[in-house]
C-alpha positions in Angstrom: 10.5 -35.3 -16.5 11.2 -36.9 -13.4 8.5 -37.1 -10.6 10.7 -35.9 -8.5 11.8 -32.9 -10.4 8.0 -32.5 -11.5 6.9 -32.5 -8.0 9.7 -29.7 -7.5 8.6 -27.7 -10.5 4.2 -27.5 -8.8 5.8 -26.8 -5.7 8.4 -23.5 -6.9 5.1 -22.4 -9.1 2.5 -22.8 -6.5 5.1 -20.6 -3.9 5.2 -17.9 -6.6 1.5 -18.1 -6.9 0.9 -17.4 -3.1 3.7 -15.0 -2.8 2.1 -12.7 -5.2 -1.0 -12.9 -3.9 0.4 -12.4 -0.5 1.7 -8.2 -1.3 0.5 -6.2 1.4 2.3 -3.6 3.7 2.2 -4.6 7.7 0.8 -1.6 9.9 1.0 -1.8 13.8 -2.6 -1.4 14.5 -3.8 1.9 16.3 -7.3 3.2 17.3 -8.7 6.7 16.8 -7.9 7.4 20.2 -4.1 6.2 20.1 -4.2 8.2 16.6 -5.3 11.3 18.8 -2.6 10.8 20.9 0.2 10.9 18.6 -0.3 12.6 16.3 0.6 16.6 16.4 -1.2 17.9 14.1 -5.2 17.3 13.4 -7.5 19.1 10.6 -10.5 19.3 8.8 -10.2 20.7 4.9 -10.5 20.2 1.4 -7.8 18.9 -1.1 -7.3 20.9 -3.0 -3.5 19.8 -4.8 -2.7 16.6 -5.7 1.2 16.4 -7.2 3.8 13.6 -8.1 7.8 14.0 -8.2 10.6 12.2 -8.6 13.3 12.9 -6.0 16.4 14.8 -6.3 18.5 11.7 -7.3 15.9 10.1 -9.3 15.2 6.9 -7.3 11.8 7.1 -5.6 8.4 9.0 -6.5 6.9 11.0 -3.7 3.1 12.2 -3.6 2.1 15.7 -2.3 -1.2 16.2 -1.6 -2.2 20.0 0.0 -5.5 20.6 2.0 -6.9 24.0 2.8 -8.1 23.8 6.4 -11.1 24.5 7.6 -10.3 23.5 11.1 -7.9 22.8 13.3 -8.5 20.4 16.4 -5.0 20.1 17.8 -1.2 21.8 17.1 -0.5 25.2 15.8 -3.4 26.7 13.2 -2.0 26.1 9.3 -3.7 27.9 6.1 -2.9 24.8 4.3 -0.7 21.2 5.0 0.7 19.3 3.1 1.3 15.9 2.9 3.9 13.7 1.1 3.9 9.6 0.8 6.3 7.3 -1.0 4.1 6.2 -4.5 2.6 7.7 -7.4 2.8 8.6 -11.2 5.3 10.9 -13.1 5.1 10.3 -16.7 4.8 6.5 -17.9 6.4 5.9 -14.6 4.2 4.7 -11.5 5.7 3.3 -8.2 3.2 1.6 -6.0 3.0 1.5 -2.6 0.6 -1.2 -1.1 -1.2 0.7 1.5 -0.5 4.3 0.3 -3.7 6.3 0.8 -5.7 7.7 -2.6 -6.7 11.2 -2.5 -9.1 13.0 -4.4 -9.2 16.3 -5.4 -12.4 18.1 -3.4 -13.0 15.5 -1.0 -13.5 16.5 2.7 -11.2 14.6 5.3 -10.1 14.8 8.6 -6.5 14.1 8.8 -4.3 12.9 12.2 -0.6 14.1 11.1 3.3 13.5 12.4 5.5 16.0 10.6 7.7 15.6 8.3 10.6 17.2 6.5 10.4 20.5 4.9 7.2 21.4 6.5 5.3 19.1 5.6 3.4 16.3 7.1 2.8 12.4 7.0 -0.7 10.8 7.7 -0.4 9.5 11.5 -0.1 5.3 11.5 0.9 4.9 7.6 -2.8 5.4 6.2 -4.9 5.7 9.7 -4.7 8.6 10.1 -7.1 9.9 7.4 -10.8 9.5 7.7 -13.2 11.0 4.8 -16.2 13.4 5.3 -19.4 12.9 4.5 -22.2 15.1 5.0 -25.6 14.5 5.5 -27.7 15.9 2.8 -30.5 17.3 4.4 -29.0 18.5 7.2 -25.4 19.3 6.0 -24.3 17.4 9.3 -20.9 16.3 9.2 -20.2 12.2 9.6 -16.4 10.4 9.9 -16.1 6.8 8.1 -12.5 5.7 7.2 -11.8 4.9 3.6 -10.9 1.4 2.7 -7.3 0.5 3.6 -6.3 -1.7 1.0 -3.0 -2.8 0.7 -2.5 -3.1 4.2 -1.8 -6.1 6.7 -3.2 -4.5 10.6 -0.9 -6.1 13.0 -2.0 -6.3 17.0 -6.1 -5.7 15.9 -7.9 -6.5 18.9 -9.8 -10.0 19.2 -7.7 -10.5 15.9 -10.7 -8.8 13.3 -10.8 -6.6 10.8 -14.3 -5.0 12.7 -11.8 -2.8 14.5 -10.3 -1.2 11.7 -14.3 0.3 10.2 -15.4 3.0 11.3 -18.9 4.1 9.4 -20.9 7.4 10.0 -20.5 8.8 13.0 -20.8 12.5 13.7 -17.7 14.3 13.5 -17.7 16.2 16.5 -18.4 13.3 18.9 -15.4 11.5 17.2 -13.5 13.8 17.5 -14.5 14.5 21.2 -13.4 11.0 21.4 -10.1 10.7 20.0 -8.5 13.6 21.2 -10.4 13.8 24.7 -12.3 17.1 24.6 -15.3 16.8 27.4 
């Protein structure tokens, strides 16, 4: 092989290379706050549903995940939402979406929700918008962290670091006091 053409050859594989490493989805940044602000719909609950379905043609997999409230800190009181993202598994059949939030059946969250069609909702900010819930064991006090949002490229972060995007332990009614301005 030529040097030329061998030269050519390390420099198509090494692009491949990057480029796969490179998957990610780009989300326009947004802070609690701005979440707050948006979003229509925020509650506290359980999962308690976790389903994927193919679409009526066939062509894309959609995720349904219902909570049971507990709470409700903004828009009209709901027994139960639920929430449907592009991704998941039906059969030997599993679309991925880089960024998609995992749920877990049981897990506490607080969720910041747009609505969607058919009644149901999508998490505010791709997968901002849910935070889990922790609670202390001693006290049964409840904290807000955000779960890991893998996957995903945060465009317009202040200062440019990924500091902005944690948010570890604090008590849930001062962040929510401070996301959706109750005094």
């Amino acid at each position: 092989m030529r040097p030329t053409a061998r030269a050519l050859v390390v420099a198509v594989v090494g692009i491949c290379l990057l480029a796969g490493g490179a998957i990610a989805t780009q989300v326009i940044y947004k802070t609690p706050k701005q979440l707050g602000q948006t979003s229509t719909t925020v509650v506290r609950g359980t999962v308690s549903e976790i389903n994927s379905y193919w679409n009526a043609n066939q062509t894309k997999i959609f995720t349904e995940t219902t909570i049971v409230v507990d709470e409700t800190y903004k828009g009209a009181p709901f027994g139960t939402v639920r929430i449907r993202q592009l991704g998941g598994v039906v059969g030997n059949v599993r679309v991925t979406v880089h960024g998609a939030l995992h749920w877990k059946q049981g897990e506490e969250v607080l969720v910041y929700l747009e609505p969607a069609k058919n009644g149901a909702f999508h998490i505010a900010g791709f997968s901002q918008g849910k935070f889990n819930i922790h609670r202390d064991p001693q006290t049964g006090m409840p904290y807000v962290n955000r779960p890991e949002l893998g996957g995903t490229q945060m465009v317009g972060i202040p200062d440019g670091g990924s500091r902005a995007t944690r948010i570890e332990r604090v008590p849930l009614d001062r962040f929510i006091s401070q996301t959706l301005d109750q005094r």
